[in-house]
FIRO-77482 format. One line per field, with one value per residue (C-alpha): z, y, x. Coordinates in Angstrom, 3 decimals. Layout:
BEGIN
c3 [Z; ...]
c2 [Y; ...]
c1 [X; ...]
This chain:
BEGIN
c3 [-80.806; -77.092; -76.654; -78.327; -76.842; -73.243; -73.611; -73.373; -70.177; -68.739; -69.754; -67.968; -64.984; -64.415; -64.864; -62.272; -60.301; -60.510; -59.769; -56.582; -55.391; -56.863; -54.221; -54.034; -55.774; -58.725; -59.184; -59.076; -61.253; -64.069; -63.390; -64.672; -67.556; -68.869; -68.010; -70.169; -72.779; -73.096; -73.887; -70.729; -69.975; -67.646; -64.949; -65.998; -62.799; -62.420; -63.773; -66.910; -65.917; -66.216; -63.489; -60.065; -57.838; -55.612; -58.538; -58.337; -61.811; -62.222; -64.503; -64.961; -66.602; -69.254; -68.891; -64.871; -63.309; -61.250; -60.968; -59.416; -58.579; -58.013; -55.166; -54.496; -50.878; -48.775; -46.507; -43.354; -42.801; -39.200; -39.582; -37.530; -34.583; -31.112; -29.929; -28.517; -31.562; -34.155; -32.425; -34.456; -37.843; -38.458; -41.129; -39.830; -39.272; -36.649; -39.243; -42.233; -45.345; -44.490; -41.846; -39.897; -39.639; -36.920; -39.043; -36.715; -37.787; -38.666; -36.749; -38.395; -35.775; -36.190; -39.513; -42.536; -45.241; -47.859; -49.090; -52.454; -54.268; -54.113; -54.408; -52.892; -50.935; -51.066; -53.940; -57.219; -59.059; -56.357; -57.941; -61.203; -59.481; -57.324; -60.608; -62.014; -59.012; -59.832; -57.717; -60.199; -63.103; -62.314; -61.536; -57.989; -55.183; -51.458; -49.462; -52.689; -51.366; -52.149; -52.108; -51.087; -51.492; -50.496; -50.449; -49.486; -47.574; -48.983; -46.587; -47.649; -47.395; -47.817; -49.335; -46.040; -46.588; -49.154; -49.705; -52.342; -55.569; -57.155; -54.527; -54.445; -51.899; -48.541; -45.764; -41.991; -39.632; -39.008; -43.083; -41.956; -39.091; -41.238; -44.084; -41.115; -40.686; -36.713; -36.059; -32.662; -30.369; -33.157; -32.306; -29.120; -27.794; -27.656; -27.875; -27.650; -31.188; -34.713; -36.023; -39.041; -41.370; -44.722; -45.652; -47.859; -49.951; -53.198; -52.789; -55.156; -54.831; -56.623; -56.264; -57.008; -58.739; -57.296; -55.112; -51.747; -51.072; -47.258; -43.873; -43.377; -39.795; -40.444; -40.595; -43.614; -45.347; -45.012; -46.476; -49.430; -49.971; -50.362; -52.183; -54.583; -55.096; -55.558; -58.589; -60.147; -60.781; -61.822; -64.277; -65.543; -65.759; -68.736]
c2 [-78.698; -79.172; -77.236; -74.439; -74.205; -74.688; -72.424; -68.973; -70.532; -71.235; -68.061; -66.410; -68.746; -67.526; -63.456; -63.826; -65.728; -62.869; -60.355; -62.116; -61.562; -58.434; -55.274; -52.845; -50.189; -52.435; -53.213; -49.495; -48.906; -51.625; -49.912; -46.795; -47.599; -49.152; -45.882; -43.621; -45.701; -44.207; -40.639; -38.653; -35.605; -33.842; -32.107; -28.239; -25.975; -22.933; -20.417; -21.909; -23.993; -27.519; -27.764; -29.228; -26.584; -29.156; -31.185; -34.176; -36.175; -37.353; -40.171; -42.592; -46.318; -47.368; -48.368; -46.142; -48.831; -46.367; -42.774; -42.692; -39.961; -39.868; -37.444; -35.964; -36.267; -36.916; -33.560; -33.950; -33.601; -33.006; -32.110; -34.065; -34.577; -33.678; -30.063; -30.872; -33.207; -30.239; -27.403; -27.313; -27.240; -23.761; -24.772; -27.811; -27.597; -29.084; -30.913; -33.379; -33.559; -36.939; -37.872; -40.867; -43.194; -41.443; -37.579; -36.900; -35.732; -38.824; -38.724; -37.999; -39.554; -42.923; -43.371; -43.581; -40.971; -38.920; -35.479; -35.095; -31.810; -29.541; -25.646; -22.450; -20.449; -17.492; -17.620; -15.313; -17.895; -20.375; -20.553; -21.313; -24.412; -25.760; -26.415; -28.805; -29.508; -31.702; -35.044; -35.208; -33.983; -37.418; -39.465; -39.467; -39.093; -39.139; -42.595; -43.708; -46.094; -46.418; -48.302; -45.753; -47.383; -45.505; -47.116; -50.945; -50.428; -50.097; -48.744; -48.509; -45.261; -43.487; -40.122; -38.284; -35.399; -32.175; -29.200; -26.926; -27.273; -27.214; -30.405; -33.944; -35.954; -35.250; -37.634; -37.928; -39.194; -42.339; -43.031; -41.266; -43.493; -46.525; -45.923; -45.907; -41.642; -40.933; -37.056; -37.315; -36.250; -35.096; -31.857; -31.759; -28.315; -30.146; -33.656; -34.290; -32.773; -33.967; -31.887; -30.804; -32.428; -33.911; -37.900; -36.699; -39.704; -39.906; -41.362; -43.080; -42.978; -45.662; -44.465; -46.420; -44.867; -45.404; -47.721; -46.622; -43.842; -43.862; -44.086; -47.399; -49.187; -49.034; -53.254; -52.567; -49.915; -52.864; -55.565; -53.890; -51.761; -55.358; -56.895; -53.657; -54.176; -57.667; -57.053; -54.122; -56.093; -59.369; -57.095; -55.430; -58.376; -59.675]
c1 [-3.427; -3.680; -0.964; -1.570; -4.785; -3.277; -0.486; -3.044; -4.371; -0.581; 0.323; -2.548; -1.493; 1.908; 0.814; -1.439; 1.510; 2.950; 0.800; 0.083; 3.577; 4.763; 4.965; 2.447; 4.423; 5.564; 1.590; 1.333; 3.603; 2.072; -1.536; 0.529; 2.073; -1.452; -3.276; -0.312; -1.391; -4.791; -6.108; -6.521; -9.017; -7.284; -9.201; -10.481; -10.074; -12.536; -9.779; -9.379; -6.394; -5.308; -2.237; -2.309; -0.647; 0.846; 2.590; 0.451; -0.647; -3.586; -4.712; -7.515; -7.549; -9.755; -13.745; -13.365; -11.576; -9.924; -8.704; -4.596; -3.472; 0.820; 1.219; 4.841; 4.044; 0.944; -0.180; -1.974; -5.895; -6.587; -10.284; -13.170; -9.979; -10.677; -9.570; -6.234; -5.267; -5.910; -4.556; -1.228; -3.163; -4.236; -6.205; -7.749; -11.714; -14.233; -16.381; -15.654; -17.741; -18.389; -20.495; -20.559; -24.092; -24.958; -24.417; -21.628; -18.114; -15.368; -12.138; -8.718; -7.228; -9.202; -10.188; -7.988; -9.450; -8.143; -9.496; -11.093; -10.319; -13.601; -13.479; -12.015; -14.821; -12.461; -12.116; -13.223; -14.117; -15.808; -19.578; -17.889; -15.867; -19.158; -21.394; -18.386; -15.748; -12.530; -13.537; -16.725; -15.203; -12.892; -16.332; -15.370; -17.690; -17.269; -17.379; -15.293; -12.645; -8.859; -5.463; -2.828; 0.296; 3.908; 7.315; 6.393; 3.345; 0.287; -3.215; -7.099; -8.948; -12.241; -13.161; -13.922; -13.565; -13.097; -10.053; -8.413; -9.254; -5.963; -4.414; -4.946; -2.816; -3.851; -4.490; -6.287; -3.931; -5.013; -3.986; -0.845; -0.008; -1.142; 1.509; 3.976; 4.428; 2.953; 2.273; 0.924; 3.604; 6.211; 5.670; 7.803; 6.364; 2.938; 2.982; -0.831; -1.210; -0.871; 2.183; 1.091; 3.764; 3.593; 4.974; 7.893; 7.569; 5.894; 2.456; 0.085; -4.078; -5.709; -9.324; -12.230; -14.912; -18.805; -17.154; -18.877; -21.366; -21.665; -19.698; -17.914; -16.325; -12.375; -12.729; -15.362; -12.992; -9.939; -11.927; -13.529; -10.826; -8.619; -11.367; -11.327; -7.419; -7.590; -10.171; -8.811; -5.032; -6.949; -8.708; -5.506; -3.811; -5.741]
C-alpha cells in the first residue's frame, strides 16, 4: 500500500525532473500540444475575418494560463528609439503606447517589448476594431509580460507597445538583440540605425494574461517574467 501511494508522488518527482532540464523550445512545444487539446476562440478581426495576415497562430491554454502565439518570424519595432536609431524604419513612430513611470516614451533600443495587435487608423473599418481590439479579445492588456523563446534561447518581454491588427510577432530591439539577432549597425550605409530586418526564425510568445499593468525596470521584467515561466510549466506539468 505504501507503494502505491508513493508511486503518484515519484512519478510527479521525475516530470518535474524533467521539466527542469528540458530546452525552452521542447517546454514550448509541450505547452502546445496541451493547448490543441482544448477548444479555441479564435480572434474576430473588424472585417469579419478570422486569419492572421502575417501567418502567425494563435492559441490560449485552459483556465488563461497564457495566450502563445507561434510567429513565423519576429519583425522589428523601432518606436520610442532615439532619432538616429529609427531612421531606417519608415514606419517606426516617436511614441510607444506604453509609457514609462515617469509618462515618457520606452526605448526600443533598451527595453525588451513586444507589440500587441490593436487597430488600423486607416482603415474603413477602424471604429469597429477599437470597441473590441484583438489583444482584449485574447484577455491581454499592455504591461502583460512574456517568455519569447526562439531556437535555444529564450528572453522576457513586456507589452509596450501597439500595431496592425491583423500581426502578432513583432519585437523592440532590445528583445531582438536579447534572442541573439543585433540590427544596430547591419545596415552598412548607416550603421547608427536599427536596420529594419525581421529574425527569420520561427518564434513563440507565451503571454501572460493580467500579469503586469504598468512600466517595469528591465531587472523587474527578467525576474517576474522567470518567476511567470517557472509557474506556468509547474502548473502544466500536473
Amino acid at each position: 500500500m505504501r507503494v502505491r501511494r508513493r508511486a503518484p508522488l515519484i512519478a510527479a518527482a521525475l516530470l518535474a525532473c524533467e521539466v527542469a532540464k528540458a530546452e525552452p523550445r521542447e517546454d514550448v512545444t509541450r505547452l502546445i500540444d496541451k493547448a490543441r487539446q482544448s477548444h479555441q476562440q479564435p480572434v474576430k478581426f473588424s472585417d469579419g475575418s478570422a486569419r492572421w495576415v502575417d501567418g502567425s497562430t494563435v492559441l490560449r491554454l485552459q483556465a488563461g494560463r497564457a495566450v502563445i502565439v507561434m510567429a513565423r518570424h519576429l519583425a522589428l519595432d523601432t518606436d520610442g528609439a532615439s532619432p538616429e536609431v529609427r531612421r531606417c524604419d519608415r514606419d517606426a513612430k516617436k511614441g510607444t503606447a506604453l509609457p514609462d513611470r515617469h509618462g515618457n516614451n520606452i526605448d526600443s533600443n533598451t527595453t525588451p517589448y513586444y507589440v500587441l495587435p490593436w487597430c488600423d487608423p486607416e482603415s474603413n473599418s477602424y471604429a469597429i476594431c477599437k470597441k473590441n481590439p484583438p489583444y482584449r479579445q485574447l484577455g491581454l492588456q499592455l504591461g502583460d509580460l512574456a517568455a519569447v523563446v526562439t531556437g535555444d534561447k529564450i528572453a522576457y518581454a513586456i507589452a509596450g507597445d501597439t500595431g496592425p491588427e491583423k500581426k502578432f510577432g513583432e519585437g523592440s530591439i532590445q528583445l531582438h538583440r536579447r534572442l541573439g539577432h543585433e540590427v544596430i549597425g547591419a545596415n552598412p550605409n548607416d550603421t547608427q540605425c536599427a536596420a529594419n530586418v525581421s529574425l527569420a526564425q520561427e518564434t513563440y510568445l507565451v503571454i501572460f494574461p493580467k500579469s503586469n499593468h504598468k512600466w517595469l525596470s528591465n531587472k523587474e521584467i527578467d525576474d517576474a517574467g522567470a518567476a511567470l515561466w517557472k509557474m506556468l510549466l509547474e502548473a502544466e506539468a500536473r
